[in-house]
C-alpha positions in Angstrom: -42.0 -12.4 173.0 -43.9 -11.4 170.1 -41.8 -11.3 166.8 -43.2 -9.4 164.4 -42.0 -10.5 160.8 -42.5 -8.4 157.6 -42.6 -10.1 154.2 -41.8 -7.7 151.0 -43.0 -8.8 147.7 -41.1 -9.0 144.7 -39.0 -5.5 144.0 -39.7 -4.5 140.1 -37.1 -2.7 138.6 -35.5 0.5 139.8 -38.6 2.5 140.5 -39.5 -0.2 142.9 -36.2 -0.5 144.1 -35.9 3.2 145.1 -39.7 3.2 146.6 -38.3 0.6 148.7 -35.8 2.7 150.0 -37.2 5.4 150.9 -40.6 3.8 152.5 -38.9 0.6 154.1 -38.0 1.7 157.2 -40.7 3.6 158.1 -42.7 1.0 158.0 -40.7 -1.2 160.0 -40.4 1.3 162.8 -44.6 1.8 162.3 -45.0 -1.9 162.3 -42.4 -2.3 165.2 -40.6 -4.9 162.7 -38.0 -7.3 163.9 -37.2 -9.1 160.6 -37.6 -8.5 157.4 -37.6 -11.1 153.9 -37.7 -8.8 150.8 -38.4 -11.1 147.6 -35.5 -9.2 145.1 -35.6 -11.7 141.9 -37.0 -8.5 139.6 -35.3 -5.7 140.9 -33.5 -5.0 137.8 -36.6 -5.9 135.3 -35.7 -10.0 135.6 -32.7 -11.1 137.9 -31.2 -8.8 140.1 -28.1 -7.5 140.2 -25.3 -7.6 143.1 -25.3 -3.4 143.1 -29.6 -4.5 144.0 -28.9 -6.2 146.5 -27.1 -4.5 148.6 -29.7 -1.1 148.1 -31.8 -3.4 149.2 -29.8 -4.6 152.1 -29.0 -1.1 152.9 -33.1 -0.5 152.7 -33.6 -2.3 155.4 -33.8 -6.6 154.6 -32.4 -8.8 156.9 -33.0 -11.3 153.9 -33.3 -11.8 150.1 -35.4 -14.2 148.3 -35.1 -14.6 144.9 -36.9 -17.5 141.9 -37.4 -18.3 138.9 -35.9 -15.4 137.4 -32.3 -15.7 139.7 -30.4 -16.8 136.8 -31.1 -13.9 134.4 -28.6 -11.8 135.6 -25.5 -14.2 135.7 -23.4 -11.8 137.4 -25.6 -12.7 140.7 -23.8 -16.1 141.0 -20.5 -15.6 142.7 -22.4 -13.5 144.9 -24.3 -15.8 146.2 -21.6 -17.7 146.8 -20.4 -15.1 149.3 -23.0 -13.8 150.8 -25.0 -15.8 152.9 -28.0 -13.6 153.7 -29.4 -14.0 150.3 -31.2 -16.6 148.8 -32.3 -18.7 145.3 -35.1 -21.6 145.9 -33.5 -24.5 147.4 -34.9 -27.0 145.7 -32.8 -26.0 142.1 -30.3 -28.6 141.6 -27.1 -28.5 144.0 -25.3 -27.9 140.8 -26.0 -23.8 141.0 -24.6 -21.4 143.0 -25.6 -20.0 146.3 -28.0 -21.8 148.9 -32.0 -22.0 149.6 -31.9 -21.8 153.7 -30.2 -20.3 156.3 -30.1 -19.6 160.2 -30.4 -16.0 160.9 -30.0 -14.2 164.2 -32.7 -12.6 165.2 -33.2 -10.4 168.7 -32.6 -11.6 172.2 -30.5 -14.7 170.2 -33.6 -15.7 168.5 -32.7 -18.5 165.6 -34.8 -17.8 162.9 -34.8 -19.9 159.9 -35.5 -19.1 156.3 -36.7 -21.4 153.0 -36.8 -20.1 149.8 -38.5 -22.4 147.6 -40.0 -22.8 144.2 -43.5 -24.2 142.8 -43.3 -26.2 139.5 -46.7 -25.9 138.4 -47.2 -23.7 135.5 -43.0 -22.8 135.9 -41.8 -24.8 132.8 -39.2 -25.8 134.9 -37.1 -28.7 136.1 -37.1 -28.0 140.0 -36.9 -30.4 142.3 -40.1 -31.4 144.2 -40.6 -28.5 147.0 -42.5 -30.8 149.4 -39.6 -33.0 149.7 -37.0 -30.3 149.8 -39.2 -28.5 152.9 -39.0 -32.0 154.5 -35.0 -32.5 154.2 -34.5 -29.0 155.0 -36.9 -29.2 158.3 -35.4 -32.3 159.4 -31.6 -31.0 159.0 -31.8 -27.3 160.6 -32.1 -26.6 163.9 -34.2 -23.0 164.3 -36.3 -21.4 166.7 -38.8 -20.3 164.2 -39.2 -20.7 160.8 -40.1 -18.8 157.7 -40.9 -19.5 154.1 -41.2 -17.7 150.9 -42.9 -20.0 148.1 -42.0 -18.8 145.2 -44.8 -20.4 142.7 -47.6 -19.6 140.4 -50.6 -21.6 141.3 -52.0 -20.8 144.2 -53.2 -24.1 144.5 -50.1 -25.1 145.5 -49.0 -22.7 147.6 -52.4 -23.4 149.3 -50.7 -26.8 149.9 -47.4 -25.9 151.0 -48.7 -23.9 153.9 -51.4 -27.0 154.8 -48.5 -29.0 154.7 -46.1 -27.1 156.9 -49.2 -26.5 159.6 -46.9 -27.5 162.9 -43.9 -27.7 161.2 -43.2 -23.9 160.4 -44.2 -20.5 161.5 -45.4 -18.4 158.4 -45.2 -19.0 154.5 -46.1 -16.5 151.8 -46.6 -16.4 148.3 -44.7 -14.5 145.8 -44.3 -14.6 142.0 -47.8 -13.4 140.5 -47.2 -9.6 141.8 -51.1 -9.9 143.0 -51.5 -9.1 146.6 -54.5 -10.9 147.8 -56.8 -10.9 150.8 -56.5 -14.6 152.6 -54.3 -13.8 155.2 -54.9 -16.7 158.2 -54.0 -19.1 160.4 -53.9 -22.2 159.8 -54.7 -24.7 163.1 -51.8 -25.8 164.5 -50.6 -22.2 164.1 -49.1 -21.5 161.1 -49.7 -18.1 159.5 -50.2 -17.9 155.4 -51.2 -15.3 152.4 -51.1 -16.5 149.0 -49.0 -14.2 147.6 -47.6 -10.7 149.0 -47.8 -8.9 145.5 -44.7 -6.7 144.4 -43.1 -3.6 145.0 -43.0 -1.4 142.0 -44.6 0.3 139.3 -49.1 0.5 140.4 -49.9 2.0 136.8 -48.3 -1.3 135.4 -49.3 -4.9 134.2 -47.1 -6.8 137.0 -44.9 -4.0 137.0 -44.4 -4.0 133.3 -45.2 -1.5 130.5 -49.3 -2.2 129.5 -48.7 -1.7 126.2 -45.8 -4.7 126.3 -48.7 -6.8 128.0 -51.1 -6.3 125.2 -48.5 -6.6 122.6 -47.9 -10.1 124.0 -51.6 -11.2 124.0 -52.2 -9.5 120.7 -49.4 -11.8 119.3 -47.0 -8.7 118.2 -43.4 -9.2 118.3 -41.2 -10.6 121.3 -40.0 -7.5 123.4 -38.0 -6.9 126.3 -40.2 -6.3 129.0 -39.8 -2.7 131.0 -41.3 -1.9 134.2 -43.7 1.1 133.5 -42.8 4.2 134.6 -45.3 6.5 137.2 -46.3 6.2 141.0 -45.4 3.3 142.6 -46.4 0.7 145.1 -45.5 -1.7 148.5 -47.1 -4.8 149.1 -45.6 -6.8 152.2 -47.5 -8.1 155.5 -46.6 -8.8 158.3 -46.4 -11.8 160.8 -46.7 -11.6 164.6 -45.4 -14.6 165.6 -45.7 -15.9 169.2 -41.7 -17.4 170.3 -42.8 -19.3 173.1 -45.9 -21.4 171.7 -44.3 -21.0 168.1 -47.4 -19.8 166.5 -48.5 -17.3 164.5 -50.7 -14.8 166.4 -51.8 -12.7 163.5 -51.7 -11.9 159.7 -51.8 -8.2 158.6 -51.2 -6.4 154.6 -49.4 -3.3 155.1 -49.4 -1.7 151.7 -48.8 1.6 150.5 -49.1 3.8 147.7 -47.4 7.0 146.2 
């Protein structure tokens, strides 16, 4: 069969939260979606909430990626712990709550398998290396096809990640930067990649933010709490068609919309 997978970029703030649910599945039933990984580490401005995460459960996600933001709201932590369809990068230390991976059920039994991850460069961060985490993780699960968000900032590396996981996994996407871009492809051995997804939020917006709070910033004004901007707002995702018999990717497609 042909599994068609839809990536969501990163969910900014309410607005984007509540574009999500009302636009989500419709384009699941136009895309004829069978899975869906909705990046959520912004949906309450930075970190996300457990009351998020179930809108966006109830939206329409299978699973929930998060990054380098998951720890900003602290009241996320216990439920990681109990729910297992959500996800921080798995290559923070084992000290934190929650887990990176999981085995998910997809249709006619299908075992589909999910890696959050995290890039270090530019992240000021102590993660632990992302290559070796993909290659413990790979070697320990068991899953018929398998799908990975790569949280990072240079697209160098995510570049990388995919060359690296060419064989080994099905589809990895970008997000982070809130910047759809236009590479989607396959790689040779049948991997499918896009740098990064871009978000779901705020369109009249610096990343999703207030412009004014992104020029105040490079204008060296005062430290503020970022806001996501108000206005129309946006959907960046794409979608996968992944081929379950020759585990490869078949296509790569951007389904965005606007209000």
């Amino acid at each position: 069969m042909i599994l068609n997978v839809l990536a969501v970029g990163d969910v900014v703030g309410e607005s984007g939260l509540d574009f999500l649910t009302k636009r989500l599945r419709g384009v699941k039933k136009w895309k004829d979606i069978h899975f869906t990984v909705v990046n959520g580490e912004n949906a309450s401005g930075l970190g996300i909430l457990p009351r998020q995460a179930e809108a966006i459960f109830d939206a329409g996600a299978d699973v929930i990626t998060l990054g380098n933001h998951t720890w900003n709201r602290i009241q996320i932590a216990d439920y990681l712990e109990d729910h297992q369809r959500i996800l921080r990068p798995a290559n923070y230390t084992s000290r934190v709550p929650g887990r990176g991976w999981g085995v998910f059920e997809g249709p006619q039994g299908l075992r589909v398998g999910v890696l959050n991850l995290i890039g270090r460069c530019e992240m000021d961060c102590n993660f632990d290396n992302p290559f070796y985490t993909a290659d413990r993780w790979l070697k320990s699960r068991e899953a018929d096809i398998i799908l990975v968000d790569f949280h990072a900032e240079a697209t160098s590396e995510k570049g990388a990640m995919a060359w690296y996981l060419d064989g080994r996994a099905q589809a990895v996407w970008g997000t982070h930067t809130h910047v759809p871009t236009a590479d989607g492809q396959i790689l040779p051995k049948g991997l499918g990649f896009l740098t990064d997804v871009g978000m779901v939020g705020p369109r009249e917006s610096v990343l999703g933010i207030r412009p004014q709070q992104a020029m105040n910033r490079f204008l060296g004004g005062l430290p503020q709490r970022f806001e996501p901007a108000p206005g129309p707002c946006k959907l960046n995702s794409v979608c996968f068609a992944i081929d379950t018999e020759t585990r490869r990717c078949v296509s790569v497609e951007r389904v965005d919309l606007e209000e």
